[in-house]
Backbone of each chain as ProteinMPNN parsed JSONL, in Angstrom:
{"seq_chain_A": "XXXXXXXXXXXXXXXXXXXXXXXXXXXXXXXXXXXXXXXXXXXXXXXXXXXXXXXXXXXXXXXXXXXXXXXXXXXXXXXXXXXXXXX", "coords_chain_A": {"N_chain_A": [[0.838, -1.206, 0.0], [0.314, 1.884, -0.304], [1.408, 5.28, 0.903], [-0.091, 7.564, 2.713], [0.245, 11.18, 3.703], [-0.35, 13.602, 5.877], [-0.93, 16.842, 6.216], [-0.77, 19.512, 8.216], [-0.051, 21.91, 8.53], [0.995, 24.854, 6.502], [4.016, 25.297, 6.81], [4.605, 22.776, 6.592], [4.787, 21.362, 4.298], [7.118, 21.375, 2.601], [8.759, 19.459, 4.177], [6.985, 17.366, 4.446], [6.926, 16.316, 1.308], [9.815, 15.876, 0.765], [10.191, 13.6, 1.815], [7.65, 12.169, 0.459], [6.863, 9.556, -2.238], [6.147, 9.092, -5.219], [3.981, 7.458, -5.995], [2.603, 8.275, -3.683], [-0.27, 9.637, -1.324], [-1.061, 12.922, -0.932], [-2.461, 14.991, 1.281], [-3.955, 17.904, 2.258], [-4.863, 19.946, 5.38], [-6.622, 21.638, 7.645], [-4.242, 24.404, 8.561], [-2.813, 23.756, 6.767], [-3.883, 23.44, 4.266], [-3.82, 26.204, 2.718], [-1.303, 26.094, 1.741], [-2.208, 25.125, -0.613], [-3.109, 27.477, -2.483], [-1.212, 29.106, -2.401], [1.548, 27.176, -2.45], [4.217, 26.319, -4.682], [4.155, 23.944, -5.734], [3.75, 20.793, -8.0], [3.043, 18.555, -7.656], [0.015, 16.342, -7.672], [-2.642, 17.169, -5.271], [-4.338, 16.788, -2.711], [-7.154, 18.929, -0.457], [-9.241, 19.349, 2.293], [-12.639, 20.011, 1.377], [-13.96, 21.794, 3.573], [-12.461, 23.212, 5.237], [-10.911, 24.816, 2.935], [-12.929, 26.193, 2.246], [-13.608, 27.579, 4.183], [-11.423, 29.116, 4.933], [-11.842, 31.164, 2.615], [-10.732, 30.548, 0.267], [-11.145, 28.757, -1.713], [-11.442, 29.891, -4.836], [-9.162, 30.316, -5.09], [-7.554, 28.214, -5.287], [-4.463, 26.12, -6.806], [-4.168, 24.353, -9.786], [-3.231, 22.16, -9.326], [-4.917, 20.478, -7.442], [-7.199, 18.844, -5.564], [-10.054, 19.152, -4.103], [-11.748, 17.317, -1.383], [-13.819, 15.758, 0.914], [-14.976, 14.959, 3.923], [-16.069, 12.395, 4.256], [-13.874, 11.599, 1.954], [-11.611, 11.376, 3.044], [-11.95, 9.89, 5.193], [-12.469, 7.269, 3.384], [-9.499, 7.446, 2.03], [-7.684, 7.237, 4.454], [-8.387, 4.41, 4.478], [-7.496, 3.528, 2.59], [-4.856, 3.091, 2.494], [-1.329, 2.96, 4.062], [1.598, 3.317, 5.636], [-0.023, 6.154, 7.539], [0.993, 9.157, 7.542], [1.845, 12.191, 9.722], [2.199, 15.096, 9.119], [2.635, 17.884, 11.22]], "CA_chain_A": [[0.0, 0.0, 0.0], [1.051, 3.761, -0.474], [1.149, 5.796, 2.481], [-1.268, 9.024, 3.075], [0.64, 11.964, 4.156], [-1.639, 14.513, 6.527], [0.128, 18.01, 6.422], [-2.039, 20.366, 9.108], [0.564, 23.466, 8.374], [1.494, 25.059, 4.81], [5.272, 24.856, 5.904], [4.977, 21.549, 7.347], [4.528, 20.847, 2.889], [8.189, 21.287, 2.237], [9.561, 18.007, 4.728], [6.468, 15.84, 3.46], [7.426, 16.651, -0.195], [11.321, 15.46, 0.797], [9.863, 11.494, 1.858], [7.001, 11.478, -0.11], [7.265, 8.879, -3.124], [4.99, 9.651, -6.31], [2.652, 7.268, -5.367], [1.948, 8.436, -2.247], [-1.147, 11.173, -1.587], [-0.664, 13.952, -0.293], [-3.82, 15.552, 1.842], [-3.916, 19.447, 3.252], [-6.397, 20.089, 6.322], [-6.471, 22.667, 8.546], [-3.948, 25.519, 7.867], [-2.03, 22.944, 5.203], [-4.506, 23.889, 3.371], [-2.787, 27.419, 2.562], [-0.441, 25.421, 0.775], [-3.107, 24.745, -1.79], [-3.506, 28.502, -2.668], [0.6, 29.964, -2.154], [2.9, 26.763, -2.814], [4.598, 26.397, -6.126], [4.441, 22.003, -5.668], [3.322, 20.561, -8.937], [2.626, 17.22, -7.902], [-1.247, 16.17, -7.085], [-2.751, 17.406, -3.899], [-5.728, 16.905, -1.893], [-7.251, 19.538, 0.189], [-10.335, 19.264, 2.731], [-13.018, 21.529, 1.543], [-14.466, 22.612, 4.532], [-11.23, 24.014, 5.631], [-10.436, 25.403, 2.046], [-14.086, 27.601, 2.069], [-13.696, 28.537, 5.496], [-10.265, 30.509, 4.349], [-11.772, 31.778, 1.864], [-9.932, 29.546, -0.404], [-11.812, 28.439, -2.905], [-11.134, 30.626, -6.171], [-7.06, 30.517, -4.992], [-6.785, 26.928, -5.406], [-3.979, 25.842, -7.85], [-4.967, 23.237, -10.715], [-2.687, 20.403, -9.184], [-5.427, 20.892, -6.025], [-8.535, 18.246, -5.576], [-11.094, 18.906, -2.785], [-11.575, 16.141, -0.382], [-14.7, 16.142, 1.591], [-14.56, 14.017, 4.979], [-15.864, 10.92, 3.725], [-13.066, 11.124, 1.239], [-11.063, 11.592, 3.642], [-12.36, 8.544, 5.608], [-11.875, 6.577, 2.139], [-8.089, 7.253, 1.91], [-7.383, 6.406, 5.424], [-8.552, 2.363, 4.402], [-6.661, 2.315, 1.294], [-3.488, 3.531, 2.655], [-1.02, 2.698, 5.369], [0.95, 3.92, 6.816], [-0.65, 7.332, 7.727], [1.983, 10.056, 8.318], [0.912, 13.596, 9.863], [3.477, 16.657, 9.519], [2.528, 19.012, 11.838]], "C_chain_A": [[0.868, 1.249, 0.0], [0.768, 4.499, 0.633], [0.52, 7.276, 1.62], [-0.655, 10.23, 3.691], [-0.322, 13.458, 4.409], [-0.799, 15.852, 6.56], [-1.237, 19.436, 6.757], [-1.454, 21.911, 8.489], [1.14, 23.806, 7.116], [3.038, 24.9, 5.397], [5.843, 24.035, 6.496], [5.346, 20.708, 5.612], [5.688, 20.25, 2.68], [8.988, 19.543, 2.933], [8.226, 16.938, 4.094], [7.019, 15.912, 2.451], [9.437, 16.002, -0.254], [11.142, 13.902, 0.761], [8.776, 11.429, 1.273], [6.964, 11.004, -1.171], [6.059, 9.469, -4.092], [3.846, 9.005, -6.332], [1.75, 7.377, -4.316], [0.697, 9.855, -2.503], [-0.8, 11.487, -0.56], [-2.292, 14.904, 0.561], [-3.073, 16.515, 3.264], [-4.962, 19.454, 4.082], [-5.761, 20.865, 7.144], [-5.88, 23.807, 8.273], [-3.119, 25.237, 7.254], [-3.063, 23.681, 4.272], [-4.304, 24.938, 2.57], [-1.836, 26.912, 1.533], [-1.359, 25.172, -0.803], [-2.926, 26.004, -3.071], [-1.729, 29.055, -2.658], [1.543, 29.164, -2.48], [2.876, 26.601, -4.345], [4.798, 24.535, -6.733], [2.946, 22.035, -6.969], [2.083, 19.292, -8.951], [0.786, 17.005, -7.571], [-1.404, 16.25, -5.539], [-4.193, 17.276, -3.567], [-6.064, 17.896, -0.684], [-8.692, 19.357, 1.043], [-10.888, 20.312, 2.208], [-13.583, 22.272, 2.473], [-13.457, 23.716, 4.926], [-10.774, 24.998, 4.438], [-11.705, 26.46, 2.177], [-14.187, 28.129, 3.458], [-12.82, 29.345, 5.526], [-10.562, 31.029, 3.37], [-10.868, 31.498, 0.238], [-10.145, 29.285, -2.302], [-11.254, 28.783, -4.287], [-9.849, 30.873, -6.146], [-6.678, 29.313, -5.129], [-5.997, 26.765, -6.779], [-4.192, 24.522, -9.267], [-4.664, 21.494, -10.255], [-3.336, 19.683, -7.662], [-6.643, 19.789, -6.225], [-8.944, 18.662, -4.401], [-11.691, 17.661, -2.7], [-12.902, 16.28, 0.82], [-13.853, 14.743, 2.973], [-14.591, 12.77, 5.044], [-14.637, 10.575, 3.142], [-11.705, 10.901, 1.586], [-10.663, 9.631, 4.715], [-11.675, 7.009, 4.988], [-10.123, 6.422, 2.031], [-7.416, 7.072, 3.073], [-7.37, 4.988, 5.331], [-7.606, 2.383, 3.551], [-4.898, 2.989, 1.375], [-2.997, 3.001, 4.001], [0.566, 2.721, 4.689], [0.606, 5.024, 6.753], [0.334, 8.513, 8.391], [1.575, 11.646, 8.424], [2.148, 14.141, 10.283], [2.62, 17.869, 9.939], [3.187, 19.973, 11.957]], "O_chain_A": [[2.047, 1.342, 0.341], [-0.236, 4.23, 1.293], [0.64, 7.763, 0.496], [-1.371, 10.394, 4.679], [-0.829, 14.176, 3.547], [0.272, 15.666, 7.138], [-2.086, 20.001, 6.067], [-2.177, 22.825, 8.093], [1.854, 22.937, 6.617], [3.697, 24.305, 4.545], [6.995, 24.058, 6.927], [6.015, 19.675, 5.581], [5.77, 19.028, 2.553], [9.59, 18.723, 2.239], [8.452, 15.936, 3.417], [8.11, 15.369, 2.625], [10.067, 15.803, -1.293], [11.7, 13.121, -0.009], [8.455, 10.247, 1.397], [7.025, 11.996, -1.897], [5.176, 10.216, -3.669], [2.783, 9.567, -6.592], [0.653, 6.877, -4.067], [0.686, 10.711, -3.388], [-0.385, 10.89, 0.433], [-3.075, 15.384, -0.259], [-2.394, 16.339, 4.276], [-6.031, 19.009, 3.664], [-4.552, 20.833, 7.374], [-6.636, 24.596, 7.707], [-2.36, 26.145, 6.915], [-2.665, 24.605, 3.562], [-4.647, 24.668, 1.419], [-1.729, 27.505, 0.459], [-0.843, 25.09, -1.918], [-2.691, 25.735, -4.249], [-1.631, 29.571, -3.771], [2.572, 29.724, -2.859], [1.898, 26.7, -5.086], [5.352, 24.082, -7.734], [1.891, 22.665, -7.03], [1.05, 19.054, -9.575], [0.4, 18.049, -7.047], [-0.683, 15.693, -4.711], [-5.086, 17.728, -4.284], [-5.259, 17.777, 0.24], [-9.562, 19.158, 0.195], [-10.333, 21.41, 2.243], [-13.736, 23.469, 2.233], [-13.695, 24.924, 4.905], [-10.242, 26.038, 4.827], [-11.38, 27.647, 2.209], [-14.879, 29.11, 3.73], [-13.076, 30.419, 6.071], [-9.596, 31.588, 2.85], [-10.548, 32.325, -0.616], [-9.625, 29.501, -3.397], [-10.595, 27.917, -4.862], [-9.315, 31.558, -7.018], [-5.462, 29.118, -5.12], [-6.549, 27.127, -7.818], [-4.607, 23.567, -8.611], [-5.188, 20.402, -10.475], [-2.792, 18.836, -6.953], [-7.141, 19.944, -7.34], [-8.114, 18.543, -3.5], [-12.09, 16.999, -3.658], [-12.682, 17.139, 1.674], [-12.838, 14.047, 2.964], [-13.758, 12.019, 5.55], [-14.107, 9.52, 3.492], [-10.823, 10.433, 0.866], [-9.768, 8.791, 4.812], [-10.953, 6.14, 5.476], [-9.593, 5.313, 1.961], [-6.282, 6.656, 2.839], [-6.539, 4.318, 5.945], [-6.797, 1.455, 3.538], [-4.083, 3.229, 0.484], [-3.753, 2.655, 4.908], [0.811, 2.297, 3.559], [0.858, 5.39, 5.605], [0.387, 8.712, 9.605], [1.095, 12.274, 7.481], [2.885, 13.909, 11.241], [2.048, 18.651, 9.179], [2.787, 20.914, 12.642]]}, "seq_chain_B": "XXXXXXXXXXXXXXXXXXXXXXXXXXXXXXXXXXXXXXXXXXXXXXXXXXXXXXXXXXXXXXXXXXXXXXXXXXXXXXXXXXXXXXXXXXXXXXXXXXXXXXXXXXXXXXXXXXXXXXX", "coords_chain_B": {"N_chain_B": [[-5.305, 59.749, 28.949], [-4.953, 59.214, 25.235], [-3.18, 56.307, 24.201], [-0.85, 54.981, 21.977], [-1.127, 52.631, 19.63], [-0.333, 50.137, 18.624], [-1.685, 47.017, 16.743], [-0.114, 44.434, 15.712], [-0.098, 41.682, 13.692], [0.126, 38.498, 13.07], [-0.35, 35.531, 12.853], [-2.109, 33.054, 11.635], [-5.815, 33.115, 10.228], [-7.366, 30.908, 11.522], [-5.922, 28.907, 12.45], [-5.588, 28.351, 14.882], [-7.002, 30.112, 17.992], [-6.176, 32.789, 18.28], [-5.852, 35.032, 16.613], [-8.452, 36.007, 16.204], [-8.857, 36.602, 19.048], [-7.108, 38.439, 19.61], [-7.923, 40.831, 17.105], [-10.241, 41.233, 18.833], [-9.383, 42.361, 21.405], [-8.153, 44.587, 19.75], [-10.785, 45.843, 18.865], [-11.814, 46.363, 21.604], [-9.657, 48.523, 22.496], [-10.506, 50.42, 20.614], [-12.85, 51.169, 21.542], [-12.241, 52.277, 24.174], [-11.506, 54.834, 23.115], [-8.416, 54.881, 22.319], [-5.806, 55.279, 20.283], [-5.792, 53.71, 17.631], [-3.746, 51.452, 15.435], [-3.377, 48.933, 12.747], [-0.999, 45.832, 11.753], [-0.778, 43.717, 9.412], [0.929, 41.222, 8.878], [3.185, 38.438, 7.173], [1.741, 35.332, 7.859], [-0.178, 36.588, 8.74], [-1.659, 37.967, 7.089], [-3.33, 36.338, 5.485], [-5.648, 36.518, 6.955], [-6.944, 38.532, 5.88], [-7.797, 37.407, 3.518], [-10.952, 37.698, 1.65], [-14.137, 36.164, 1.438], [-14.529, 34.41, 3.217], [-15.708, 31.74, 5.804], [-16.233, 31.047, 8.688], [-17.97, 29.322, 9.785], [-18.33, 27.076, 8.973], [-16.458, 25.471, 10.179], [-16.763, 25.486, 12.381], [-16.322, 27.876, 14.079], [-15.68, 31.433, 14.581], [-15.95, 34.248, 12.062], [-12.885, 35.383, 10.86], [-12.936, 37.246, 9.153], [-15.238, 38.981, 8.742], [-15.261, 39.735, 10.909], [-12.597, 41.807, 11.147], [-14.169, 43.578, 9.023], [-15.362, 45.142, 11.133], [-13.852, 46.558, 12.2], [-13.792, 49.41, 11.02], [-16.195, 50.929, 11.995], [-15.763, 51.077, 14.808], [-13.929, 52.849, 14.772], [-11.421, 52.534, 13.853], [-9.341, 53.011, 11.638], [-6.855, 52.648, 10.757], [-5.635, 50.557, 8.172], [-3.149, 48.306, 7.988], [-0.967, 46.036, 5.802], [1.584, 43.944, 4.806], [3.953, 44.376, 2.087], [5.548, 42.321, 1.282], [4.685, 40.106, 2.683], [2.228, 39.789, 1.303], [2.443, 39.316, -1.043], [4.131, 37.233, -1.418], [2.044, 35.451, -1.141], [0.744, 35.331, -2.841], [-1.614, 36.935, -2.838], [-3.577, 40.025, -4.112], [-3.463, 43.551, -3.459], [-5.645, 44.74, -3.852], [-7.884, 42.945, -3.582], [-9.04, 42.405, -1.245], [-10.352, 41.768, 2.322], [-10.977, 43.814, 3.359], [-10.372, 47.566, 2.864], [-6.304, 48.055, 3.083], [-3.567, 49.722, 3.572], [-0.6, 49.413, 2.056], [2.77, 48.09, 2.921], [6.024, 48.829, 2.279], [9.492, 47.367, 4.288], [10.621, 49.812, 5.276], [9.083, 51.042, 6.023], [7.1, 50.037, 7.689], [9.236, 49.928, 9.842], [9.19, 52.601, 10.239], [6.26, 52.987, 11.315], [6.173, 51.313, 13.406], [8.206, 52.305, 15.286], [6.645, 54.361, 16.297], [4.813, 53.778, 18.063], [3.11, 53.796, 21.259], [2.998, 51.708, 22.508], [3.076, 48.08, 21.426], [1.222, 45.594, 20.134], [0.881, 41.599, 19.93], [-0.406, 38.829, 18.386]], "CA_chain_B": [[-4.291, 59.965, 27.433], [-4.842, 58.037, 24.401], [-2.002, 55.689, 23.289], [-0.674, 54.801, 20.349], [-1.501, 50.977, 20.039], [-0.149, 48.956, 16.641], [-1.668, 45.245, 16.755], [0.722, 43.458, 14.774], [-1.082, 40.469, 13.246], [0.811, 37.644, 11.885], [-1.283, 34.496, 12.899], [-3.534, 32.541, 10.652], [-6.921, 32.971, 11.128], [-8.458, 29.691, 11.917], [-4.982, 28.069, 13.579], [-5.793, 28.825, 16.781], [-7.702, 31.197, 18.328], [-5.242, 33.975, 18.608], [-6.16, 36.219, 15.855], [-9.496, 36.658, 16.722], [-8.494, 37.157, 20.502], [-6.584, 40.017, 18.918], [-8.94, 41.74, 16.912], [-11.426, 41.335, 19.95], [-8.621, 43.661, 22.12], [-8.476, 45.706, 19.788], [-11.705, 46.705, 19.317], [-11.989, 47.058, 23.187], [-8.875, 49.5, 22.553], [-10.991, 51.511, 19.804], [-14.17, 51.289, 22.376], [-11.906, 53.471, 25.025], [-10.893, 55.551, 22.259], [-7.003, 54.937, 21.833], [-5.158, 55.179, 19.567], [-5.536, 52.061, 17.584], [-3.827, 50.599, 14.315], [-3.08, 47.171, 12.89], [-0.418, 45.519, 10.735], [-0.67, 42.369, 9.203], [2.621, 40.704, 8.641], [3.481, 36.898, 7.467], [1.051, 34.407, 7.796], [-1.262, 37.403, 9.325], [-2.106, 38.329, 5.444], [-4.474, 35.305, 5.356], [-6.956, 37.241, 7.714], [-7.343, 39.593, 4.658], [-8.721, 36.986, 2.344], [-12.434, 38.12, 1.117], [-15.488, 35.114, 1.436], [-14.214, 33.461, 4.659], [-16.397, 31.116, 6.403], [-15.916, 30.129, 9.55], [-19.07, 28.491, 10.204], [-17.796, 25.218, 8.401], [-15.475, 24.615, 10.971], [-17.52, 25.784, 14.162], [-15.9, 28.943, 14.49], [-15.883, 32.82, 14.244], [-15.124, 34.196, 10.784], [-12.219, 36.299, 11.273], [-12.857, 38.302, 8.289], [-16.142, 39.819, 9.467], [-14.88, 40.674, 12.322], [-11.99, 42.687, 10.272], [-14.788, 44.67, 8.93], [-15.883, 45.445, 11.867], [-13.041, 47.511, 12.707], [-14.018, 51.027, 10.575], [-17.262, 51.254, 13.038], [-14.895, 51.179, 15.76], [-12.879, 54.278, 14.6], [-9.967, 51.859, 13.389], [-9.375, 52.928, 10.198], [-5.62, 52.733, 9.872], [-4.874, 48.844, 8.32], [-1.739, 47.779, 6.846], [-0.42, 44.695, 5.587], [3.18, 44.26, 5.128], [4.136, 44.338, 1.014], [6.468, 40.699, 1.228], [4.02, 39.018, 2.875], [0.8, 39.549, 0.146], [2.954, 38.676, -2.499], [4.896, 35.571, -1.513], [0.73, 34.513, -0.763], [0.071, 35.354, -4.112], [-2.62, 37.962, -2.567], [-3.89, 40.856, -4.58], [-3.943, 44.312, -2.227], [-7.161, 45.35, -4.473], [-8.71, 42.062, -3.169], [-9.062, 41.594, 0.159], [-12.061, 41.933, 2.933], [-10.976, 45.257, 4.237], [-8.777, 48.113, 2.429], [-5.468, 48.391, 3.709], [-2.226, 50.63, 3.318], [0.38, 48.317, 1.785], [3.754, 49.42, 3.612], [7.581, 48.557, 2.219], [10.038, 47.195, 5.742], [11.038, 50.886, 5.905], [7.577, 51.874, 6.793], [6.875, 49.374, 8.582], [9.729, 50.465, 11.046], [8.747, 53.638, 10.705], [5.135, 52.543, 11.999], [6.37, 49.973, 14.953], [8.651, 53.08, 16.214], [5.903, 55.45, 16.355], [4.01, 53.174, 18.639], [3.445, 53.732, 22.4], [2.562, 49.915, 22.308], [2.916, 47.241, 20.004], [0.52, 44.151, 20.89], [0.681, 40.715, 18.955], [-1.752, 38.166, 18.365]], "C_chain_B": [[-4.814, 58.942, 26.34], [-3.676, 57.695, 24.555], [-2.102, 54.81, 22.203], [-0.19, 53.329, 20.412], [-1.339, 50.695, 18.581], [-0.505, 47.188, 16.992], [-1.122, 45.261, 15.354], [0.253, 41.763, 14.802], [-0.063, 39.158, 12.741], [1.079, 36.233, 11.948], [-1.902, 34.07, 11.765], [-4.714, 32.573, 11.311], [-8.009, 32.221, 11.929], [-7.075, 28.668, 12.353], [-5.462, 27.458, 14.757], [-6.975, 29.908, 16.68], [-7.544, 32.539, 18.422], [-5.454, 35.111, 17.804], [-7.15, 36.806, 16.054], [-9.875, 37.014, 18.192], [-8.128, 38.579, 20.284], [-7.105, 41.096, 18.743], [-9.796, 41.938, 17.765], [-10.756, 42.619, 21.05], [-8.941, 44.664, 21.542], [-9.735, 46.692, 19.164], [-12.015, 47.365, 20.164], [-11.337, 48.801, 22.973], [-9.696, 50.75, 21.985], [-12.363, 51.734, 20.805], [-13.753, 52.684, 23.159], [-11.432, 54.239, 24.186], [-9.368, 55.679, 22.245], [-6.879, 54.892, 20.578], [-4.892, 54.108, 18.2], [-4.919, 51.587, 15.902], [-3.472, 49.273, 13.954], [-1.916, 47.127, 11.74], [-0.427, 44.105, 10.399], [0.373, 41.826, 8.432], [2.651, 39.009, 8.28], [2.325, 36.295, 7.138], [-0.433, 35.077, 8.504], [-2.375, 37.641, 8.008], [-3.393, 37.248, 5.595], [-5.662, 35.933, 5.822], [-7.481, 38.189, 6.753], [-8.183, 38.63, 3.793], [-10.902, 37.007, 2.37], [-13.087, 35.84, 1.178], [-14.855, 34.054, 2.579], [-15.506, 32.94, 5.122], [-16.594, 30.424, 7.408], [-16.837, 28.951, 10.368], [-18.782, 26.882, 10.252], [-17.345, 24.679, 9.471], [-15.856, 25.165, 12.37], [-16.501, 26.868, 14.605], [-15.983, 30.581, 14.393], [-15.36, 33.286, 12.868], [-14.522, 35.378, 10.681], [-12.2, 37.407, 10.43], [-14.233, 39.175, 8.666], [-15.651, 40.919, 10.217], [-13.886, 41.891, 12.161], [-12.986, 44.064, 9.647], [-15.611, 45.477, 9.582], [-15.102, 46.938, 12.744], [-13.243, 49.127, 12.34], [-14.932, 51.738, 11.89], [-16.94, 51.632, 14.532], [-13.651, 52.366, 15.932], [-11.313, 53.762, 14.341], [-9.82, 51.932, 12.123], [-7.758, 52.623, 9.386], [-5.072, 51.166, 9.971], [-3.836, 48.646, 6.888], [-1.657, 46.719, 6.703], [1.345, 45.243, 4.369], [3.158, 43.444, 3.27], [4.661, 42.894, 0.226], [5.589, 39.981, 1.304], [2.93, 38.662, 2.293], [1.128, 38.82, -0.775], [3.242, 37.687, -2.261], [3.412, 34.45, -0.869], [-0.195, 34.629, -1.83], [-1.568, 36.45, -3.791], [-2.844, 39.273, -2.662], [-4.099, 42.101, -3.118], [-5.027, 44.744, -2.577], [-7.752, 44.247, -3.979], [-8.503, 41.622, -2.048], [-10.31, 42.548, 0.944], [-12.072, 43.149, 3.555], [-9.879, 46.371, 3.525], [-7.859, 48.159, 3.408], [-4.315, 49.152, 2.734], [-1.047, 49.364, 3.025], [1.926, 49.08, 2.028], [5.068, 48.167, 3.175], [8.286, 48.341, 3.742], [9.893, 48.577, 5.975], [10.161, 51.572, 6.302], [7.394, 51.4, 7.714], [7.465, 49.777, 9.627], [9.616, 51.625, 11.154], [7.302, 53.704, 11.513], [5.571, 52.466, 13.262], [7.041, 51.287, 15.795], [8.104, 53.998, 16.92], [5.017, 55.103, 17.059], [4.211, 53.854, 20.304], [3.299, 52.206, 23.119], [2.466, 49.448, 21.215], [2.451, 45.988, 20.886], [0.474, 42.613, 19.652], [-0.259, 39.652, 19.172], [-0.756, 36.423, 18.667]], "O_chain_B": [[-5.077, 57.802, 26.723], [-2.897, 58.53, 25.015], [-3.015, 54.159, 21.696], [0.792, 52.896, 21.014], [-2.074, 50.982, 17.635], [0.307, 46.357, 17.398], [-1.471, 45.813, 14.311], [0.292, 40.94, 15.717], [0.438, 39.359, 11.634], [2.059, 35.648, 11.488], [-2.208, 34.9, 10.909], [-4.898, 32.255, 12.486], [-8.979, 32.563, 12.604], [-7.404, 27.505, 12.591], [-5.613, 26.357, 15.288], [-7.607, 30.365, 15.728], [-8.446, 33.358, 18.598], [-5.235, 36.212, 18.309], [-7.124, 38.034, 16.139], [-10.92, 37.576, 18.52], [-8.7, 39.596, 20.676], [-7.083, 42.087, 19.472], [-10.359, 43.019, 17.591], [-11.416, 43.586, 21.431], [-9.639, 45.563, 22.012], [-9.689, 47.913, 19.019], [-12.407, 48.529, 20.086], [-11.945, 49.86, 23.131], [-9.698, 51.844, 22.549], [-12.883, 52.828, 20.587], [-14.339, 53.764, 23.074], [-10.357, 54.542, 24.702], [-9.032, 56.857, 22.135], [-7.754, 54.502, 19.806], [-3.74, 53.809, 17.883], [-5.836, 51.368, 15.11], [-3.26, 48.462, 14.855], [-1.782, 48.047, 10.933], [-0.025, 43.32, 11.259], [0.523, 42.141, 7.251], [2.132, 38.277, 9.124], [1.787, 36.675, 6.098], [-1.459, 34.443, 8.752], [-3.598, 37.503, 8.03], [-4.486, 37.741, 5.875], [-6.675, 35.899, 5.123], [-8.615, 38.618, 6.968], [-9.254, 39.051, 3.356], [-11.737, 36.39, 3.031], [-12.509, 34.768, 0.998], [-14.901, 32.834, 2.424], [-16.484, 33.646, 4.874], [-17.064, 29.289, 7.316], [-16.541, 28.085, 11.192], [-18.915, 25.961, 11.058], [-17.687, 23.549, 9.82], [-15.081, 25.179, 13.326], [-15.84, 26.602, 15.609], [-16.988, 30.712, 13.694], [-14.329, 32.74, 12.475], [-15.175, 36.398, 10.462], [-11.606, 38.437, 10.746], [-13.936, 40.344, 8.911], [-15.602, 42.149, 10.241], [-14.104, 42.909, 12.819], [-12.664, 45.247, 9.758], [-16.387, 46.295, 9.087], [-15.522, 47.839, 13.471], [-12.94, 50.004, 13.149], [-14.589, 52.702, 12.574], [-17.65, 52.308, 15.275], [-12.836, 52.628, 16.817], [-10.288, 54.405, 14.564], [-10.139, 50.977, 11.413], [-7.468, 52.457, 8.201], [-4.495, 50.585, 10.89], [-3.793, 48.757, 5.663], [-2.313, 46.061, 7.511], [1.819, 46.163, 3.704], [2.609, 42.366, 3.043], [4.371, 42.474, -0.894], [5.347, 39.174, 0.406], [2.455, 37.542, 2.479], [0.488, 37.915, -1.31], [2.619, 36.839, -2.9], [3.472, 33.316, -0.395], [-1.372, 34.276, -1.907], [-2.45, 36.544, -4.645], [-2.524, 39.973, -1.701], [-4.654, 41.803, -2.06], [-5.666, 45.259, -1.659], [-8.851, 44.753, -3.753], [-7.877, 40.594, -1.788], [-10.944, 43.519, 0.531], [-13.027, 43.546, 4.222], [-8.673, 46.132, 3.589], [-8.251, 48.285, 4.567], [-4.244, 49.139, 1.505], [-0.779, 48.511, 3.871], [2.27, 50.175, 1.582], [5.105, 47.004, 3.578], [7.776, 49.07, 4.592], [9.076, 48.844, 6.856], [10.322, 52.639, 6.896], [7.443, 52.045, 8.761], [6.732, 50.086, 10.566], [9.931, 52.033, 12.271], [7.251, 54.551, 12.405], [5.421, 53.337, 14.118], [6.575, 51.469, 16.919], [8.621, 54.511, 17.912], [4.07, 55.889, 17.028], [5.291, 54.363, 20.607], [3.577, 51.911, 24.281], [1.993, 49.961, 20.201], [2.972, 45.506, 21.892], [-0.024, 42.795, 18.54], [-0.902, 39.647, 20.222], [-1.377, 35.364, 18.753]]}, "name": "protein", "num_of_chains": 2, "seq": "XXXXXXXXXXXXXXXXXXXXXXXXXXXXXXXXXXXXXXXXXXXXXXXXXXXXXXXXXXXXXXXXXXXXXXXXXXXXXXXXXXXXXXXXXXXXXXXXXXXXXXXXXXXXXXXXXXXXXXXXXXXXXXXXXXXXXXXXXXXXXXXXXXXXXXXXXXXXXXXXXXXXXXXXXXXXXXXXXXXXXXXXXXXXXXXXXXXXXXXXXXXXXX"}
């Protein structure tokens, strides 16, 4: 399985982005999310949207950006392991 | 006496709680009539972004509360020139005008303070 990397803070991005492999996902929540909208990372990203429309977010997301509701969230917790959170 | 009160901002607004602790002072401050302005610096800039919602996430939505500040006789808001840009954030678009200030203002600001309070 491919591991799930949780990144709560935009410049927690930079050390996931050093160990994470290309199959791994990448998922922003909380004020990672920021990262969605300001970093210059190419690769595919997942962002919660609750957290992305509660900053005001929305219309700043970059193209390499998916929104992630909580179920989907839920979802990529099963099909991943292990689960690494850069705070 | 009044005094001359700069909140210096440079929190995110849905981190923590700390930014909107902030702005809650200094309204108080503009209540007793001081002196009151703000600067938003860093990772403060975020509190500027227009259609905030903090409802989503069971909280206050710190941008409101930003425009809450004119009514309050707080009219003087800056945000710091480095920190809009490297957030990719327009100074024509955001939830409140502000004065966009180069460092050397900035320390001309912070010196001119009789207090500087941070969030």
């Amino acid at each position: 399985m491919s591991t799930l990397h949780l990144v709560n803070r935009p410049s927690a991005l930079a050390s996931c982005l050093e160990t994470a492999r290309d199959e791994d996902t990448i998922l922003l929540l909380e004020d990672g999310v920021y990262a969605a909208a300001a970093s210059d990372v190419d690769r595919p990203l997942h962002a919660i949207d609750v957290d992305v429309m509660a900053r005001g977010l929305s219309r700043r997301l970059r193209e390499n950006v998916t929104l992630a509701s909580y179920e989907d969230f839920v979802r990529l917790v099963e099909d991943h392991q292990p689960v690494v959170s850069w705070r | 006496m009044a005094k001359r009160i700069l909140y210096l901002l440079r929190q995110t607004p849905y981190g923590s709680s700390h930014a909107a602790e902030a702005l809650e002072s200094a309204l108080v401050s503009g209540v007793f009539d001081q002196t009151v302005c703000v600067l938003f610096k860093d990772d403060g800039v975020w509190q500027l972004v227009p259609d905030q919602d903090g409802a989503l996430i069971g909280t206050r939505t710190v941008g409101k509360m930003l425009k809450a500040l004119p009514e309050y006789e707080i009219t003087r808001l800056f945000a710091c020139e480095r920190s809009l840009a490297e957030r990719n954030l327009s100074p024509a678009d955001l939830v409140v005008a502000v004065k966009v200030l180069a460092p050397a203002e900035q320390a001309e600001l912070l010196a001119d303070q009789d207090a500087v309070l941070n969030d």
